[in-house]
SEMAR-732541 format. One line per 8 residues: their letters; for each residue z, x, y of C-alpha. Coordinates in pm, 1 decimal, padded with zeros to 6 digits. Layout:
N
a> Z X Y  ...
% end
This chain:
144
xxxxxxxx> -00582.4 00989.1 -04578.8  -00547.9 01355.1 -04387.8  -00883.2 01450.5 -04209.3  -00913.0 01810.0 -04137.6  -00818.0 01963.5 -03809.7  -00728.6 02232.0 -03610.8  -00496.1 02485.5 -03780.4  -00560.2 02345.2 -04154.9
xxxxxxxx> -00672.1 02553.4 -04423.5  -00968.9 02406.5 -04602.1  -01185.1 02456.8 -04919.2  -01551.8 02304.0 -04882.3  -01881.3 02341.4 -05061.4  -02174.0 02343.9 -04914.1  -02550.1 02436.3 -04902.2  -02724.5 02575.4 -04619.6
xxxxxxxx> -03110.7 02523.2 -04603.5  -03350.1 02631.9 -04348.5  -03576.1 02424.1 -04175.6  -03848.2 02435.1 -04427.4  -03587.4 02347.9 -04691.8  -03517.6 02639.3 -04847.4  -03171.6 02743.5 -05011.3  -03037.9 03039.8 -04804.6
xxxxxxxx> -02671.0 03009.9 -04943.3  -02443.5 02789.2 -05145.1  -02086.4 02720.6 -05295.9  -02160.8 02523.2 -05565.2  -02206.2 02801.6 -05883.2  -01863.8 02939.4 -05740.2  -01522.4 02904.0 -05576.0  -01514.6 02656.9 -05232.6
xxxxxxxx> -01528.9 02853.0 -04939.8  -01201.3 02884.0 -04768.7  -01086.5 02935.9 -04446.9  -00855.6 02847.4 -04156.5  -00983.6 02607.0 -03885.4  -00967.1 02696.5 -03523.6  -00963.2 03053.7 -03564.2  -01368.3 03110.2 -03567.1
xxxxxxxx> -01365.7 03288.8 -03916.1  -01727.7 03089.1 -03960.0  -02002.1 02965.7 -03728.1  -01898.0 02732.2 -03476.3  -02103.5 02494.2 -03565.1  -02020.2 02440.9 -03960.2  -01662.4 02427.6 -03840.3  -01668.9 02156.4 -03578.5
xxxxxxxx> -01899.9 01978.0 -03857.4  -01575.3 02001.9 -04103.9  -01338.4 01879.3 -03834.1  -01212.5 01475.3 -03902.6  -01367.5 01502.4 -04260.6  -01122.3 01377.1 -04531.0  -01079.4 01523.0 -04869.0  -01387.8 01419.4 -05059.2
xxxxxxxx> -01608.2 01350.7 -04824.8  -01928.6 01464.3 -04762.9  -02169.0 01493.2 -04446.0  -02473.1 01679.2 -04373.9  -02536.0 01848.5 -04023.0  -02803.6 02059.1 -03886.5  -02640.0 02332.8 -03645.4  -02900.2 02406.2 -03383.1
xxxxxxxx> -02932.5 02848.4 -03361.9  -02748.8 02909.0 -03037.4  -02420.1 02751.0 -03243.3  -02532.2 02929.8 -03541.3  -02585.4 03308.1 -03522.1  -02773.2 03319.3 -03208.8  -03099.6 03325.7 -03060.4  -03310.7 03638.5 -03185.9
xxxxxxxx> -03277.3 03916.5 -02933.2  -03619.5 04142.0 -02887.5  -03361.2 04374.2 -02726.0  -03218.9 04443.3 -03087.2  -03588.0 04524.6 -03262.9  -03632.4 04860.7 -03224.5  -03960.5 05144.8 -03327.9  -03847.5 05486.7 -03450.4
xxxxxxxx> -04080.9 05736.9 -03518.4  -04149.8 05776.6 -03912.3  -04026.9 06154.7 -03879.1  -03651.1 06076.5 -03743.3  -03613.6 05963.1 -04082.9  -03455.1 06205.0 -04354.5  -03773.5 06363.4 -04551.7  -03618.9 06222.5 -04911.5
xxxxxxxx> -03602.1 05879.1 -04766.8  -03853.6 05637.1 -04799.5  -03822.3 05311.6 -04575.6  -03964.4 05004.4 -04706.2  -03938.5 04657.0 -04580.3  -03642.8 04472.2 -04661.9  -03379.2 04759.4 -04691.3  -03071.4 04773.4 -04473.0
xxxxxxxx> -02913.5 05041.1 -04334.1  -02624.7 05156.3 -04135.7  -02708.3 05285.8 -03814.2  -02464.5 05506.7 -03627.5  -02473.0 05443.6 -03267.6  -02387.9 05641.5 -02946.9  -02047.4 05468.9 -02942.3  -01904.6 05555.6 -03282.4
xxxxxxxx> -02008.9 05202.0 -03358.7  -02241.4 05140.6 -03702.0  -02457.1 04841.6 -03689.9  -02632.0 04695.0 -04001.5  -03039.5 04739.2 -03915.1  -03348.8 04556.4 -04194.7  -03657.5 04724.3 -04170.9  -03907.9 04482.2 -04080.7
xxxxxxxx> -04216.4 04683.7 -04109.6  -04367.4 05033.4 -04204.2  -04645.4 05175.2 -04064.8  -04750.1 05546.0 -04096.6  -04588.3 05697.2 -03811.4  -04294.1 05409.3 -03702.0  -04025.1 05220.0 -03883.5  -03933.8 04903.2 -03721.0
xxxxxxxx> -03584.4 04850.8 -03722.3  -03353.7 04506.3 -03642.1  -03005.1 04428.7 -03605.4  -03039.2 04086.5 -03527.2  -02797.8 03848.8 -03823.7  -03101.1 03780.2 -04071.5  -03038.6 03399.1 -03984.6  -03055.2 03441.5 -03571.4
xxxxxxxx> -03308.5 03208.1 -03407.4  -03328.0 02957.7 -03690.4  -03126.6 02625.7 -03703.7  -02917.1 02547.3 -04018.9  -02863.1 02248.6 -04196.8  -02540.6 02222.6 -04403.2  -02408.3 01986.2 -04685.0  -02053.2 02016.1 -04695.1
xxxxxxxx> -01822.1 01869.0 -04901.9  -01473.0 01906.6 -04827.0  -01274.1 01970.9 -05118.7  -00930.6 01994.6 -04997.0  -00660.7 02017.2 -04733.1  -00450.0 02295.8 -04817.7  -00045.7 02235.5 -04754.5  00135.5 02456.4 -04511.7
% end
């Protein structure tokens, strides 16, 4: 039977769960995820995981952070004043925004808190620092 490697196109379902076991994503209400192995279009991690699997199997793997999205960087926290936001916009916790930087680049920010003079800011990958456990199910080996 054909195991999945480098170059293959795959579909797979899985579930990713934090340490604590909650859900933080899954396939299985929708389509397989599918994507090209060897050409890091997913964390490293869930793709060597997929690698030598056959068509209906099934494996569960925890993915450590550094081979997931990353440590979390203090570096990418940062405190603006309350002010240096526009007046008709109200920052609560949770929201994203798009922050423009110095270098034409825009970088997705969450605000992680709200005081009454700062709004902390961070554009760290909401999953960065935390390892991931996966089940994956490969569904199938796509032809060339």
């Amino acid at each position: 039977m054909a195991q999945a490697k480098d170059g293959d196109t795959i579909k797979v379902h899985y579930t990713g769960k934090l340490d604590d076991g909650s859900v933080f994503d899954s396939s299985t209400d929708r389509e397989p995820l599918e994507f090209k192995l060897g050409e890091n279009q997913i964390i490293r991690g869930f793709e060597n995981a997929v690698i030598g699997m056959a068509p209906g199997e099934k494996s569960t793997v925890t993915i450590p952070a550094e081979k997931a999205f990353g440590p979390h960087r203090n570096e990418m926290v940062i405190e603006m004043n309350k002010e240096d936001f526009p007046a008709d916009l109200d920052p609560k916790v949770g929201q994203k925004f798009n922050l423009h930087q110095n270098d034409d680049q825009t970088i997705v920010v969450t605000v992680t808190e709200v005081t009454e003079n700062a709004v902390t800011l961070d554009a760290n990958h909401a999953l960065a620092g935390k390892d991931l456990t996966f089940d994956i199910e490969l569904v199938e080996i796509m032809e060339a």
